[in-house]
C-alpha positions in Angstrom: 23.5 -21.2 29.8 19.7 -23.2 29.6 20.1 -26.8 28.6 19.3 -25.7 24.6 22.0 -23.4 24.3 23.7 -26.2 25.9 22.8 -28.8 23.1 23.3 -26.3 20.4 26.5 -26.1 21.1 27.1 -30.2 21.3 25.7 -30.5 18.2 28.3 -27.6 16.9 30.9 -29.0 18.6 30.6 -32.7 17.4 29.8 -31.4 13.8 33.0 -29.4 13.9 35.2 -32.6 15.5 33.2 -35.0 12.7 33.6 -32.7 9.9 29.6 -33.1 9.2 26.6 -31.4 8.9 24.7 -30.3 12.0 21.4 -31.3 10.6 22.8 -34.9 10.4 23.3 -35.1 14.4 20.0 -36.6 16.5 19.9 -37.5 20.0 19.9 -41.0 18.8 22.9 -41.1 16.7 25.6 -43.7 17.8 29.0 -41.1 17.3 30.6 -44.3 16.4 28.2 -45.9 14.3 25.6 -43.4 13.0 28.1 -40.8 13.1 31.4 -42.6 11.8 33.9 -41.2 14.5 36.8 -43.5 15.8 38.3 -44.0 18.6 40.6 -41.2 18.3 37.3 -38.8 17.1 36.0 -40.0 20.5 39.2 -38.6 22.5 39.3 -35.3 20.4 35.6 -34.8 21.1 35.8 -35.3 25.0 38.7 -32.8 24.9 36.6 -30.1 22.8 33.9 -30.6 25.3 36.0 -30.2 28.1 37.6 -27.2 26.5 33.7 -26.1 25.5 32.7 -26.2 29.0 35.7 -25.8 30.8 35.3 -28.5 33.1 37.0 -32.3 32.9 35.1 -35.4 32.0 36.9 -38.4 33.8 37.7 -41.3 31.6 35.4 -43.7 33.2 32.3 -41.2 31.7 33.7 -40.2 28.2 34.3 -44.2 27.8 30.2 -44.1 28.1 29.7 -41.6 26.0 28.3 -43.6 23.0 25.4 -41.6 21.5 24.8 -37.8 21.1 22.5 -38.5 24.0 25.0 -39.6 26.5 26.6 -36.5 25.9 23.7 -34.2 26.2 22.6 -36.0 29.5 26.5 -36.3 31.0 27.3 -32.3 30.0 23.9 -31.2 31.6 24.4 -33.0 34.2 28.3 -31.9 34.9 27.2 -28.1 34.5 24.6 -28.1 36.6 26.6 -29.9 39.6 29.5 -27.1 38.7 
Protein backbone atom coordinates (compact mmCIF):
# COMPACT_ATOMS: atom_id res chain seq x y z
CA UNK A 1 0.00 0.00 0.00
CA UNK A 2 2.04 3.51 -1.31
CA UNK A 3 1.68 6.25 1.27
CA UNK A 4 -1.67 7.76 -0.82
CA UNK A 5 -3.57 4.84 -0.66
CA UNK A 6 -2.41 5.09 2.81
CA UNK A 7 -3.92 8.65 3.35
CA UNK A 8 -7.02 7.92 1.47
CA UNK A 9 -7.88 5.63 3.68
CA UNK A 10 -7.22 8.05 6.94
CA UNK A 11 -9.13 10.46 5.54
CA UNK A 12 -12.08 7.61 5.01
CA UNK A 13 -11.48 6.37 8.19
CA UNK A 14 -11.70 9.62 10.31
CA UNK A 15 -14.72 10.79 8.06
CA UNK A 16 -16.51 7.57 8.92
CA UNK A 17 -15.52 7.86 12.93
CA UNK A 18 -16.46 11.92 12.74
CA UNK A 19 -19.55 11.39 10.79
CA UNK A 20 -18.23 14.24 8.21
CA UNK A 21 -17.39 14.85 4.82
CA UNK A 22 -14.10 13.77 3.42
CA UNK A 23 -13.57 16.91 1.60
CA UNK A 24 -13.68 18.70 5.02
CA UNK A 25 -10.38 16.75 6.28
CA UNK A 26 -6.70 18.62 5.51
CA UNK A 27 -3.51 17.71 6.80
CA UNK A 28 -3.86 20.73 8.98
CA UNK A 29 -7.00 20.03 10.74
CA UNK A 30 -6.78 19.80 14.56
CA UNK A 31 -9.36 16.41 15.01
CA UNK A 32 -10.18 18.08 18.15
CA UNK A 33 -10.57 21.50 17.15
CA UNK A 34 -11.02 21.82 13.36
CA UNK A 35 -12.59 18.61 13.28
CA UNK A 36 -14.91 18.54 16.54
CA UNK A 37 -14.02 14.98 17.92
CA UNK A 38 -13.79 14.35 21.67
CA UNK A 39 -11.99 12.54 23.72
CA UNK A 40 -13.83 9.48 23.26
CA UNK A 41 -13.86 10.25 19.04
CA UNK A 42 -10.04 10.19 19.68
CA UNK A 43 -10.07 6.53 21.41
CA UNK A 44 -12.62 5.13 18.68
CA UNK A 45 -10.41 6.60 15.91
CA UNK A 46 -6.98 5.00 17.27
CA UNK A 47 -8.96 1.77 17.49
CA UNK A 48 -10.32 1.98 13.79
CA UNK A 49 -6.80 2.68 12.80
CA UNK A 50 -5.47 -0.07 14.45
CA UNK A 51 -8.22 -2.31 13.18
CA UNK A 52 -7.42 -0.41 9.53
CA UNK A 53 -3.96 -1.40 9.69
CA UNK A 54 -3.86 -4.24 11.82
CA UNK A 55 -1.20 -3.19 13.88
CA UNK A 56 -1.36 -1.38 17.72
CA UNK A 57 -0.62 2.28 18.34
CA UNK A 58 0.66 2.49 21.98
CA UNK A 59 -1.06 5.02 24.15
CA UNK A 60 1.91 7.18 24.55
CA UNK A 61 1.60 7.90 20.33
CA UNK A 62 -2.32 8.08 19.94
CA UNK A 63 -2.12 10.71 23.01
CA UNK A 64 0.06 12.76 20.14
CA UNK A 65 -2.07 12.35 17.66
CA UNK A 66 -3.62 15.90 17.44
CA UNK A 67 -3.94 16.72 13.81
CA UNK A 68 -4.77 14.69 10.62
CA UNK A 69 -1.09 15.14 10.13
CA UNK A 70 0.12 13.30 13.18
CA UNK A 71 -1.71 10.57 12.01
CA UNK A 72 -0.56 10.47 8.41
CA UNK A 73 3.11 10.81 9.61
CA UNK A 74 2.68 8.04 12.83
CA UNK A 75 0.65 5.37 10.32
CA UNK A 76 3.34 5.77 7.57
CA UNK A 77 5.78 5.50 9.72
CA UNK A 78 4.29 2.31 11.85
CA UNK A 79 3.70 0.47 8.36
CA UNK A 80 6.73 0.95 6.94
CA UNK A 81 8.74 -0.35 10.24
CA UNK A 82 6.14 -3.41 10.11
Amino acid sequence: MGIVEIKNRIVEIIANQLGIEEDDITAEASVIDDLGADSLDVVELVMALEEAFDLEIPDEEAEKITSVQNIFDYMANALQAA
